[in-house]
PyMOL Python script that loads the backbone (N, CA, C, O; Angstrom):
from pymol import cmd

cmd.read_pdbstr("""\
ATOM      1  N   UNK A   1      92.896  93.219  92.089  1.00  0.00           N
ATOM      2  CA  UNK A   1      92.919  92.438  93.314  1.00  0.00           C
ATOM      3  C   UNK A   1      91.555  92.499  94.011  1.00  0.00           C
ATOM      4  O   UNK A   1      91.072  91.504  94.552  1.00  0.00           O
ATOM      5  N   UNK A   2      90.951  93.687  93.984  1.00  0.00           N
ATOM      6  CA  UNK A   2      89.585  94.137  94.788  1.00  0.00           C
ATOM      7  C   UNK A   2      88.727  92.950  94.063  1.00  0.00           C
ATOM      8  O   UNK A   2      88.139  92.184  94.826  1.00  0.00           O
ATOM      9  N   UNK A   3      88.570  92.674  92.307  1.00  0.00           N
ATOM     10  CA  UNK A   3      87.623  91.762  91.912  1.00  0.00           C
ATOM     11  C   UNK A   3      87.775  90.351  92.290  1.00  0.00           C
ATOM     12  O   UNK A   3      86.845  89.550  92.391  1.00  0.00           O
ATOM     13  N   UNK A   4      89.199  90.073  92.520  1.00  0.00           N
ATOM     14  CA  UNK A   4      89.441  88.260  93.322  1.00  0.00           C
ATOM     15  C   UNK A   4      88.876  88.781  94.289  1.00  0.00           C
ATOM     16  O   UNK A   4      87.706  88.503  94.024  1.00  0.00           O
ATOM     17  N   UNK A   5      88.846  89.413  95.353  1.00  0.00           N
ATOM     18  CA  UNK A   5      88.472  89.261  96.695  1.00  0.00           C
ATOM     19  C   UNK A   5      86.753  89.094  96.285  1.00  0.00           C
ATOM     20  O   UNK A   5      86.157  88.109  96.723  1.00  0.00           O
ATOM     21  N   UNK A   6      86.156  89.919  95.590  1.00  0.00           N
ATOM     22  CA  UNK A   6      84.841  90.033  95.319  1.00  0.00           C
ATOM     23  C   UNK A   6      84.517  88.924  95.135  1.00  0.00           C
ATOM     24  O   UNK A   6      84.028  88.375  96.122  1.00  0.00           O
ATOM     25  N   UNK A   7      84.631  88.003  93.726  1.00  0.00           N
ATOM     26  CA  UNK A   7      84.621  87.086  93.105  1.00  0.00           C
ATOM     27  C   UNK A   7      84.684  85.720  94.323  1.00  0.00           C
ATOM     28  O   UNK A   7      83.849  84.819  94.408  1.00  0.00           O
ATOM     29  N   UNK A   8      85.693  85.862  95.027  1.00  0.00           N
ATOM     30  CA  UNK A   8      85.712  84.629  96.202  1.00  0.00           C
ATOM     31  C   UNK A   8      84.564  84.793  97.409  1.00  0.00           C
ATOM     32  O   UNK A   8      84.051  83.981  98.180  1.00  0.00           O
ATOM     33  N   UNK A   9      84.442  85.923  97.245  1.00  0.00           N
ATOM     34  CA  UNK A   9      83.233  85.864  98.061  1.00  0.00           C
ATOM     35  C   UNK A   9      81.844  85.603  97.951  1.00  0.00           C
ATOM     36  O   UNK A   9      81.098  84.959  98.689  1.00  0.00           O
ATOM     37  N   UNK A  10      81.598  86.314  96.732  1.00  0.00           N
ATOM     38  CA  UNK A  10      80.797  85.870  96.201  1.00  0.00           C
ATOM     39  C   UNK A  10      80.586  84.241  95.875  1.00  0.00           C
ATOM     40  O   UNK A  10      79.454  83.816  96.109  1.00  0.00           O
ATOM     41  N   UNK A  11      81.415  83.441  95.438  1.00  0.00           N
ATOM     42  CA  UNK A  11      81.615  82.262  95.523  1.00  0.00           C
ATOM     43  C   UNK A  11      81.378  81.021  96.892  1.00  0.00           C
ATOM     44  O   UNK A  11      81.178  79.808  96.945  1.00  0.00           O
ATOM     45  N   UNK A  12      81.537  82.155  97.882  1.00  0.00           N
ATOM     46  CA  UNK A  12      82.050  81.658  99.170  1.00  0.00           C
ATOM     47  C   UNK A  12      79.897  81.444  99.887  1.00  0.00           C
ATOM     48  O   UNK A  12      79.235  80.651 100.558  1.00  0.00           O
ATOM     49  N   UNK A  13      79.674  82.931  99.024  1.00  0.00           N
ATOM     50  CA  UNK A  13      77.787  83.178  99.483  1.00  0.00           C
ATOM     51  C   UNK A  13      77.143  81.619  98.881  1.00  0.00           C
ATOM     52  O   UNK A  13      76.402  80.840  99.481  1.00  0.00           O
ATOM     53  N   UNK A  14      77.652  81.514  97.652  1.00  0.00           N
ATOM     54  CA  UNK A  14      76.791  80.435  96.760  1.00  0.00           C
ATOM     55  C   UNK A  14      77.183  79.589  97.095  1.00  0.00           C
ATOM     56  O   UNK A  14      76.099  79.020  96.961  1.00  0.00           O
ATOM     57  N   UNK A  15      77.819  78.807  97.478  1.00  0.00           N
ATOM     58  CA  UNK A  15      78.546  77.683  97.971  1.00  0.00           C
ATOM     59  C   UNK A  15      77.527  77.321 100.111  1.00  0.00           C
ATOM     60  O   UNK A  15      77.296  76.258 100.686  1.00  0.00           O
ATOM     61  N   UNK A  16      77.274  78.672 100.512  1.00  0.00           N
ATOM     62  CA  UNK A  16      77.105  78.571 102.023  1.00  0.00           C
ATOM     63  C   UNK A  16      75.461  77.756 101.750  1.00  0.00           C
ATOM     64  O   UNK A  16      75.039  76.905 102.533  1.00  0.00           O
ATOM     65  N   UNK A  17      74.883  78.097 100.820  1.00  0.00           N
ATOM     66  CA  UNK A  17      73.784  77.932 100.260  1.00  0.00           C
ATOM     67  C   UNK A  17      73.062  76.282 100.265  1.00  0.00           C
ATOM     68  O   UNK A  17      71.946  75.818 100.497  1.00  0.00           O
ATOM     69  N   UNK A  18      74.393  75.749  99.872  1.00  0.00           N
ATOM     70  CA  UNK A  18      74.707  74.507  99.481  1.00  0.00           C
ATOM     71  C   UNK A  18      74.459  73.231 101.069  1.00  0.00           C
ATOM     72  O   UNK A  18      75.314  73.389 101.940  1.00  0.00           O
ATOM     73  N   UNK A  19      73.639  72.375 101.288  1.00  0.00           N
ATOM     74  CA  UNK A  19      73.884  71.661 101.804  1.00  0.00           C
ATOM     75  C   UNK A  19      75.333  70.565 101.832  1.00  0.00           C
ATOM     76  O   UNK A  19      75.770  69.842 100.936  1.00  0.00           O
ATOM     77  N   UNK A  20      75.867  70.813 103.342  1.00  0.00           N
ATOM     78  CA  UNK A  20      76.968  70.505 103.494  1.00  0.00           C
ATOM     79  C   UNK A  20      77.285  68.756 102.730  1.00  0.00           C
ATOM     80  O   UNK A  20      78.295  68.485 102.081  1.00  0.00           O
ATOM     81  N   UNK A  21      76.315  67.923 102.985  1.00  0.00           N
ATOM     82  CA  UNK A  21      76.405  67.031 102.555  1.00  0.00           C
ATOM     83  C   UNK A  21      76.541  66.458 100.895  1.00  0.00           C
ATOM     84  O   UNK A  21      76.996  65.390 100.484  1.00  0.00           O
ATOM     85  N   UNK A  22      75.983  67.565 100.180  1.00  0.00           N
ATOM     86  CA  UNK A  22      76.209  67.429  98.782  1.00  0.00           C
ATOM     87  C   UNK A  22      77.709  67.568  98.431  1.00  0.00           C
ATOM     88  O   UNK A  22      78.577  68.209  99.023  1.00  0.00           O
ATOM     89  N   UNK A  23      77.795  66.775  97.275  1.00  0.00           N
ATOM     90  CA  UNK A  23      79.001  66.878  96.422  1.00  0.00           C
ATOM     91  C   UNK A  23      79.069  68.762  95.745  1.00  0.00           C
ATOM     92  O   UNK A  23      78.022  69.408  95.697  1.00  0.00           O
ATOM     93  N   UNK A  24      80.233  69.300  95.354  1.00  0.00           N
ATOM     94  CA  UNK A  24      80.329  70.386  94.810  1.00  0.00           C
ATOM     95  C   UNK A  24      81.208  70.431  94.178  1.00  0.00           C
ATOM     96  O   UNK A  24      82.331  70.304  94.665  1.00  0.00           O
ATOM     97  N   UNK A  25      80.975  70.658  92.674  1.00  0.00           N
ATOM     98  CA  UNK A  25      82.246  70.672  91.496  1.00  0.00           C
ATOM     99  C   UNK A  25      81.900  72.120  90.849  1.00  0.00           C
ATOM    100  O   UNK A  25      80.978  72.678  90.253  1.00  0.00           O
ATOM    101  N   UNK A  26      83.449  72.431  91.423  1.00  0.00           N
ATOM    102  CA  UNK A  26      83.651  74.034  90.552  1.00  0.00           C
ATOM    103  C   UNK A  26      84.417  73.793  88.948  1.00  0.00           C
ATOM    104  O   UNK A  26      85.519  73.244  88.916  1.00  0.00           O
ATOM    105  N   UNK A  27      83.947  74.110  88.045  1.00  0.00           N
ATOM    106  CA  UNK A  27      84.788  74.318  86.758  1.00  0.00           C
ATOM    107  C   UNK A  27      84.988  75.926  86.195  1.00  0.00           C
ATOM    108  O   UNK A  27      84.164  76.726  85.751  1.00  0.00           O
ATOM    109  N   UNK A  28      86.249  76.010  86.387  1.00  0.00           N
ATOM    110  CA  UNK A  28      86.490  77.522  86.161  1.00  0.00           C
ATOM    111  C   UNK A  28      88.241  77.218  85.594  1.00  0.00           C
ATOM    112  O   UNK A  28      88.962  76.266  85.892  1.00  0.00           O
ATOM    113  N   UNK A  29      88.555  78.428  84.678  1.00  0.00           N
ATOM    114  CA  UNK A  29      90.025  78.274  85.118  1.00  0.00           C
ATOM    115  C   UNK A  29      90.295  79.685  85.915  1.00  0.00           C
ATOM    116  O   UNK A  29      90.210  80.877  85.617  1.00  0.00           O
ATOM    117  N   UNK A  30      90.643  78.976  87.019  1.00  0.00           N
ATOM    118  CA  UNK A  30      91.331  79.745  88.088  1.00  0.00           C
ATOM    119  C   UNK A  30      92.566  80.337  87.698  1.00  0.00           C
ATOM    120  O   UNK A  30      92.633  81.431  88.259  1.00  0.00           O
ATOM    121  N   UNK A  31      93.459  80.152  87.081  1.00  0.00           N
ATOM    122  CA  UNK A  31      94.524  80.592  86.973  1.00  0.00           C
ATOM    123  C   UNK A  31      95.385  80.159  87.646  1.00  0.00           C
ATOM    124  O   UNK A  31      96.340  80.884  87.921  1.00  0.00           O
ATOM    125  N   UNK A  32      95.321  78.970  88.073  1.00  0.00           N
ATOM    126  CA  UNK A  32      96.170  78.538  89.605  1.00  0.00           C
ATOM    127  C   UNK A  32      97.488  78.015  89.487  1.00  0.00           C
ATOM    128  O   UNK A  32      97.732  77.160  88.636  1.00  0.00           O
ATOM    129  N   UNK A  33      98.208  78.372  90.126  1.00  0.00           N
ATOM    130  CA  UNK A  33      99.993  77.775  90.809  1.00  0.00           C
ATOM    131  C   UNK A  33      99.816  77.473  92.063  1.00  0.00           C
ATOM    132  O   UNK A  33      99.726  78.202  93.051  1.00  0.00           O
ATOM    133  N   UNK A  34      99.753  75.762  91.887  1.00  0.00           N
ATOM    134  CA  UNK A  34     100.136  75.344  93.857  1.00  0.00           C
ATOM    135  C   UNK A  34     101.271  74.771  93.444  1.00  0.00           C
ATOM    136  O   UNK A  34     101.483  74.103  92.432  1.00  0.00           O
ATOM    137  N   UNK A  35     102.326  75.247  94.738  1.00  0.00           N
ATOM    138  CA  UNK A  35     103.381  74.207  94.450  1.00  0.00           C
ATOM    139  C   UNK A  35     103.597  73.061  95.090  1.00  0.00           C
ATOM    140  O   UNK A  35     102.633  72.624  95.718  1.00  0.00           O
ATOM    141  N   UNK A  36     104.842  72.290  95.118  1.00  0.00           N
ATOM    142  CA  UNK A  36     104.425  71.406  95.861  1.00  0.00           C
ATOM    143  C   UNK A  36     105.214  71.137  97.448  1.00  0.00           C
ATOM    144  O   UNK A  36     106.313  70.675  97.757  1.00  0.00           O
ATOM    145  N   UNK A  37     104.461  71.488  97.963  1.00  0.00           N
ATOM    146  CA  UNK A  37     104.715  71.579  99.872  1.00  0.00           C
ATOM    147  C   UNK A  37     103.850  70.663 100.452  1.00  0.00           C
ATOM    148  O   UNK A  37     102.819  70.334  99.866  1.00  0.00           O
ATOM    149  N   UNK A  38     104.153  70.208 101.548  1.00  0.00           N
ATOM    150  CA  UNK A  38     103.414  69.210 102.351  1.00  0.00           C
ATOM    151  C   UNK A  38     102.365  69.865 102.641  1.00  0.00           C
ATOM    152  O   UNK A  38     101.296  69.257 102.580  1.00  0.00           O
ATOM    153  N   UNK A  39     102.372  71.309 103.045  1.00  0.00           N
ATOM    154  CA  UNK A  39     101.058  71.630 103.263  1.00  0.00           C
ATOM    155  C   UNK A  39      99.980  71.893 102.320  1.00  0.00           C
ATOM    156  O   UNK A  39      98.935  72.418 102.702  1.00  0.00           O
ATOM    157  N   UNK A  40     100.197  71.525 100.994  1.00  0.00           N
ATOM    158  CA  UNK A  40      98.915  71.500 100.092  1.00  0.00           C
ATOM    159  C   UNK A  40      98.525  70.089  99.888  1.00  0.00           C
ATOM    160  O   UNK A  40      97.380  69.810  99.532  1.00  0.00           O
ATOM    161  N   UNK A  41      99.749  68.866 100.172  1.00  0.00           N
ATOM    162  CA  UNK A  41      99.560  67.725  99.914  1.00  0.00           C
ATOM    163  C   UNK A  41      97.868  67.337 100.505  1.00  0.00           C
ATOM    164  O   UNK A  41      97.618  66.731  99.463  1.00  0.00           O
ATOM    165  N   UNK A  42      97.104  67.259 100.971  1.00  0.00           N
ATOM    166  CA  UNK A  42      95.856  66.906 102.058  1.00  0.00           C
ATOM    167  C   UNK A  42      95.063  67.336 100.844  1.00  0.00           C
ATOM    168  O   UNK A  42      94.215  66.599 100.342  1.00  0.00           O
ATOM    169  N   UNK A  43      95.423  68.849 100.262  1.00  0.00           N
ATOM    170  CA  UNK A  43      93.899  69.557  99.461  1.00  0.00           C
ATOM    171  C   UNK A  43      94.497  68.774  97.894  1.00  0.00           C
ATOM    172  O   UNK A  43      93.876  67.810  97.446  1.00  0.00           O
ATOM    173  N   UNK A  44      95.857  69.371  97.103  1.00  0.00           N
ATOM    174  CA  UNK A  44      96.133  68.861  95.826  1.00  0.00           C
ATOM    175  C   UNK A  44      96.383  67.452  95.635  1.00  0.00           C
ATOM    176  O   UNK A  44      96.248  67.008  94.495  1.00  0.00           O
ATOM    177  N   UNK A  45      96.712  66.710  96.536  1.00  0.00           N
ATOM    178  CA  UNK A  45      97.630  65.467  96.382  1.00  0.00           C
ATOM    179  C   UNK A  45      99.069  65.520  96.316  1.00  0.00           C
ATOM    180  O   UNK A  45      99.638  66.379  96.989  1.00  0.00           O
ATOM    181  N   UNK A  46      99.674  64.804  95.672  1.00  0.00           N
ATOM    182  CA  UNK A  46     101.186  64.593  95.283  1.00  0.00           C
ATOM    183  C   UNK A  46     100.858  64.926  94.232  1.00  0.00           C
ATOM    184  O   UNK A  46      99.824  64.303  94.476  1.00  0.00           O
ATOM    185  N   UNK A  47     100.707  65.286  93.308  1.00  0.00           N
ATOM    186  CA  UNK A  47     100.946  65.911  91.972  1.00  0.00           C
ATOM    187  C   UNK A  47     100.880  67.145  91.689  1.00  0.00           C
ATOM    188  O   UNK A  47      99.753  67.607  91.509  1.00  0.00           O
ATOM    189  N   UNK A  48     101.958  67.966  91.576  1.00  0.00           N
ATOM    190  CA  UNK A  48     101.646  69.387  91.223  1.00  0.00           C
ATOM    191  C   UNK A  48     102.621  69.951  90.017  1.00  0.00           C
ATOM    192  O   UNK A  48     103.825  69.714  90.116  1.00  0.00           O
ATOM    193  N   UNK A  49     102.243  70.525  89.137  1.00  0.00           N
ATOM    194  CA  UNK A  49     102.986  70.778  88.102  1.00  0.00           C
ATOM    195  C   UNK A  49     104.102  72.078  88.168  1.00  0.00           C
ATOM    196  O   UNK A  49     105.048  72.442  87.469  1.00  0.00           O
ATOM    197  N   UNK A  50     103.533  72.493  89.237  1.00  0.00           N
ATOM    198  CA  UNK A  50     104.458  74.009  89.360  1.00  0.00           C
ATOM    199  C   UNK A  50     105.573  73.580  90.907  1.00  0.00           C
ATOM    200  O   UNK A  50     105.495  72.604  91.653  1.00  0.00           O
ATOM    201  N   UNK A  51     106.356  74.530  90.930  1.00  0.00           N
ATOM    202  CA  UNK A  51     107.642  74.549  91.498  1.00  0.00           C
ATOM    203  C   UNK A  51     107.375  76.159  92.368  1.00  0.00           C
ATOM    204  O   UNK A  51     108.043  76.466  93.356  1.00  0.00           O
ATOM    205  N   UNK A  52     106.256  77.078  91.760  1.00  0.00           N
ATOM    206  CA  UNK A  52     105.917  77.978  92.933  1.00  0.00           C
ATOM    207  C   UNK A  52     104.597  77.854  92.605  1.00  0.00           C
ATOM    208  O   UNK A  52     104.050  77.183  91.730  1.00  0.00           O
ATOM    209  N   UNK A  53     104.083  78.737  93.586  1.00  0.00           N
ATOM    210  CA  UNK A  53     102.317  79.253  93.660  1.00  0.00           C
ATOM    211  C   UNK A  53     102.248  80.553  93.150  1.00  0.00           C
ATOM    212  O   UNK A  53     103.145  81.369  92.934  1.00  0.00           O
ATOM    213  N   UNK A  54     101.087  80.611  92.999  1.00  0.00           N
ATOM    214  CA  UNK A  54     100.518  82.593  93.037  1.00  0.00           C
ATOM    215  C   UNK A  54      99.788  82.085  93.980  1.00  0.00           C
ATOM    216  O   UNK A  54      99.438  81.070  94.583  1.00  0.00           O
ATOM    217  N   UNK A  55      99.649  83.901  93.786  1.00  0.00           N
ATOM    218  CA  UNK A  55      98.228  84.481  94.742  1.00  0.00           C
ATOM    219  C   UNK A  55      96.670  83.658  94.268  1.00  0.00           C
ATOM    220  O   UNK A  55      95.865  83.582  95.196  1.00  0.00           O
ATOM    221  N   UNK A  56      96.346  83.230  93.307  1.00  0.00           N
ATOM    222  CA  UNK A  56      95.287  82.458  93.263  1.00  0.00           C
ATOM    223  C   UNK A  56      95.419  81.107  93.407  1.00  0.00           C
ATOM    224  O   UNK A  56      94.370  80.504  93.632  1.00  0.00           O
ATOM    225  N   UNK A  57      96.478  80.436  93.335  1.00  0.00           N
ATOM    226  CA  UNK A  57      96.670  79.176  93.981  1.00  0.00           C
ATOM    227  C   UNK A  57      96.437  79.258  95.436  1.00  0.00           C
ATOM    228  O   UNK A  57      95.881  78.243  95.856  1.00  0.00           O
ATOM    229  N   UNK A  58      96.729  80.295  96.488  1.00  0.00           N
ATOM    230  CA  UNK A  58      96.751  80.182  97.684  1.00  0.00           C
ATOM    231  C   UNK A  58      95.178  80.697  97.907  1.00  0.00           C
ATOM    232  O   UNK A  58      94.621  80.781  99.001  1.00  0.00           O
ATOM    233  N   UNK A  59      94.699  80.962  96.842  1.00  0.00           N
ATOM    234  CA  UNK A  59      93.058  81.419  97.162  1.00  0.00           C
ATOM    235  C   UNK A  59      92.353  80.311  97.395  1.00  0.00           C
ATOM    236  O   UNK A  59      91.821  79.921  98.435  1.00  0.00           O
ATOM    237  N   UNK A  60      92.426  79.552  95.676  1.00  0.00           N
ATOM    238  CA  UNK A  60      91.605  78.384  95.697  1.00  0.00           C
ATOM    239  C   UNK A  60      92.056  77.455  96.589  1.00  0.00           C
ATOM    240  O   UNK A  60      91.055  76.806  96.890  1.00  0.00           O
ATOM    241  N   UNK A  61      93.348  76.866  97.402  1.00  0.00           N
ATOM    242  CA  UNK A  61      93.269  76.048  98.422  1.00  0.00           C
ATOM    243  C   UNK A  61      92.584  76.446  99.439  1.00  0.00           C
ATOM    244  O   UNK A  61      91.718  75.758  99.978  1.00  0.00           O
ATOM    245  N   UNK A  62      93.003  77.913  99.889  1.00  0.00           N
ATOM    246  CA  UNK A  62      91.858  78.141 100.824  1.00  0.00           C
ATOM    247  C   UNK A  62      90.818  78.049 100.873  1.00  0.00           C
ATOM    248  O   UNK A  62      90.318  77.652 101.926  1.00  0.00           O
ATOM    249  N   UNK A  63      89.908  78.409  99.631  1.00  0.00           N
ATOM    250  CA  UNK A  63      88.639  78.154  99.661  1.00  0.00           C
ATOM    251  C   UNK A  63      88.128  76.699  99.525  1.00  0.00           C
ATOM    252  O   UNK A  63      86.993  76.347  99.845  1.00  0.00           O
ATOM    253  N   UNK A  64      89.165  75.828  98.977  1.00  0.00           N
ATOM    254  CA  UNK A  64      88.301  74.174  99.039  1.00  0.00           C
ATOM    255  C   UNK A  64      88.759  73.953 100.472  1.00  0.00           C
ATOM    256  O   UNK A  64      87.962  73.191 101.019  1.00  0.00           O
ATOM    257  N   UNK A  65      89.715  74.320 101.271  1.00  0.00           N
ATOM    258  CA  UNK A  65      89.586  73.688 102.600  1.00  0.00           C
ATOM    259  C   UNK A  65      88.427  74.471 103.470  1.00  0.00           C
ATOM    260  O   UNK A  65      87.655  73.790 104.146  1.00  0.00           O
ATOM    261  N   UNK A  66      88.328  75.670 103.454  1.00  0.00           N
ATOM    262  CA  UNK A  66      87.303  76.139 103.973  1.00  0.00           C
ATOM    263  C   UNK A  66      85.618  75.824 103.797  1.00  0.00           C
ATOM    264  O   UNK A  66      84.745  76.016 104.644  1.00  0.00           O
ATOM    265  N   UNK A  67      85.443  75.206 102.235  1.00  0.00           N
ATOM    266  CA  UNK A  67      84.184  74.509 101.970  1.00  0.00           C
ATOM    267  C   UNK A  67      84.278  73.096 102.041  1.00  0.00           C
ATOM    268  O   UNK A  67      83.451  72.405 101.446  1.00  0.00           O
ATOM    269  N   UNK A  68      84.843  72.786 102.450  1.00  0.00           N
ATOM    270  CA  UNK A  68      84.665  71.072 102.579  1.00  0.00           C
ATOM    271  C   UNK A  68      83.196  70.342 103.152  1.00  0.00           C
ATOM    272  O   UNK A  68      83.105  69.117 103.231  1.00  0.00           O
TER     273      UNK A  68
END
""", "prot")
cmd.dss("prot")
cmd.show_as("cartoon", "prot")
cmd.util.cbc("prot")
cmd.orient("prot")
């Protein structure tokens, strides 16, 4: 758990770096489960393949709403 927290932060440094106005495409596999709730609808869309989340699904939404 200590290396996700690391890892997002680290992510979070390289990303601050970034002029806000540029485009930013992450390719990684995250490992991710979003399910589908209205409140991810805004970041995933309507399409979600899972029926629950993990803990890294609720990472990576956080972190694309937080870098927008």
């Amino acid at each position: 758990m200590i290396q996700k927290t690391i890892f997002y932060e680290d992510l979070e440094q390289v990303c601050y770096h970034f002029p806000k106005f540029c485009m930013k495409i992450l390719i990684e596999d995250f490992n991710v489960k979003v399910e589908r709730e209205n409140i991810f609808k805004p970041t995933i869309g309507n399409e979600s393949l899972h029926q629950d989340d993990n803990d890294n699904g609720a990472r990576v939404v956080n972190f694309a709403t937080s870098n927008l």
